[in-house]
C-alpha positions as CSV (number, residue, x, y, z in Angstrom):
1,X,112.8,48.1,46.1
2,X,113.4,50.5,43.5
3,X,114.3,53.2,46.1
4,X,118.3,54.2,46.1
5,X,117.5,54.4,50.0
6,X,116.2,51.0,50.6
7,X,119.8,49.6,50.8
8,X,121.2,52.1,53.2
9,X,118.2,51.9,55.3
10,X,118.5,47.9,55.2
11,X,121.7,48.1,55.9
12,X,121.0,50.5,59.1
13,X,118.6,48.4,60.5
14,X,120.7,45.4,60.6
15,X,123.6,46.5,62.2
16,X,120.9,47.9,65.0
17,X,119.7,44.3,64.7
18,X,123.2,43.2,65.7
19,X,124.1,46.0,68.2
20,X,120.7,44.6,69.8
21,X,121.8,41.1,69.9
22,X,125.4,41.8,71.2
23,X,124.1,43.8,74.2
24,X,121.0,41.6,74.9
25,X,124.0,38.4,75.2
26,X,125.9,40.7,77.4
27,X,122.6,41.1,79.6
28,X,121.8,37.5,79.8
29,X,125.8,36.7,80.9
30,X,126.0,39.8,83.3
31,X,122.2,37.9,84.7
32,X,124.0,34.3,84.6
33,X,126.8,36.3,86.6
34,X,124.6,37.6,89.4
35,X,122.4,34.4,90.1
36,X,125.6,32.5,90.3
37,X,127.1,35.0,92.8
38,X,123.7,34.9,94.6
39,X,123.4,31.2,94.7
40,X,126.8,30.8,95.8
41,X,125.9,33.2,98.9
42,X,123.1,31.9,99.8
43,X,124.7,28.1,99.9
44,X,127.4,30.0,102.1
45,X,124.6,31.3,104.3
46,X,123.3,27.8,105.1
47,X,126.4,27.0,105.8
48,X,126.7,29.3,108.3
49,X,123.7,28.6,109.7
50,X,124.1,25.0,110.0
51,X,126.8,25.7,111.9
52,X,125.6,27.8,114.3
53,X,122.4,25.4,114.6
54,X,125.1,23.0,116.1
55,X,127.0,25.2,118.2
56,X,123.8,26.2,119.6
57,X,122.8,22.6,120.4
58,X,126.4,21.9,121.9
59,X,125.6,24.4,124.2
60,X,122.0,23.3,124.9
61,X,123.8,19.8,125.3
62,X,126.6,21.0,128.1
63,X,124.5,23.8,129.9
């Protein structure tokens, strides 16, 4: 540790620690982000589907 570089280099590395960390918890809410949006579709989806399950059996029903 005698080196007059050690401190700028330790220094360097952790703000590329941080940087790292900061984008890598961006990542992880952008992911949260999607799957939600996906989950939410796909519940909307079986909605849908449900629904049209019982208009098809109406119409089963009075044909």
């Amino acid at each position: 540790m005698d080196s007059p570089l050690m401190i700028p280099i330790l220094v360097f590395a952790v703000v590329v620690l941080v940087l790292a960390i900061v984008h890598v918890a961006k990542i992880h809410d952008k992911e949260r982000e999607v799957y939600w949006k996906l989950h939410s579709e796909e519940l909307e989806h079986q909605r849908k589907m449900q629904e049209l399950e019982e208009q098809l059996e109406r119409v089963k029903q009075g044909g």
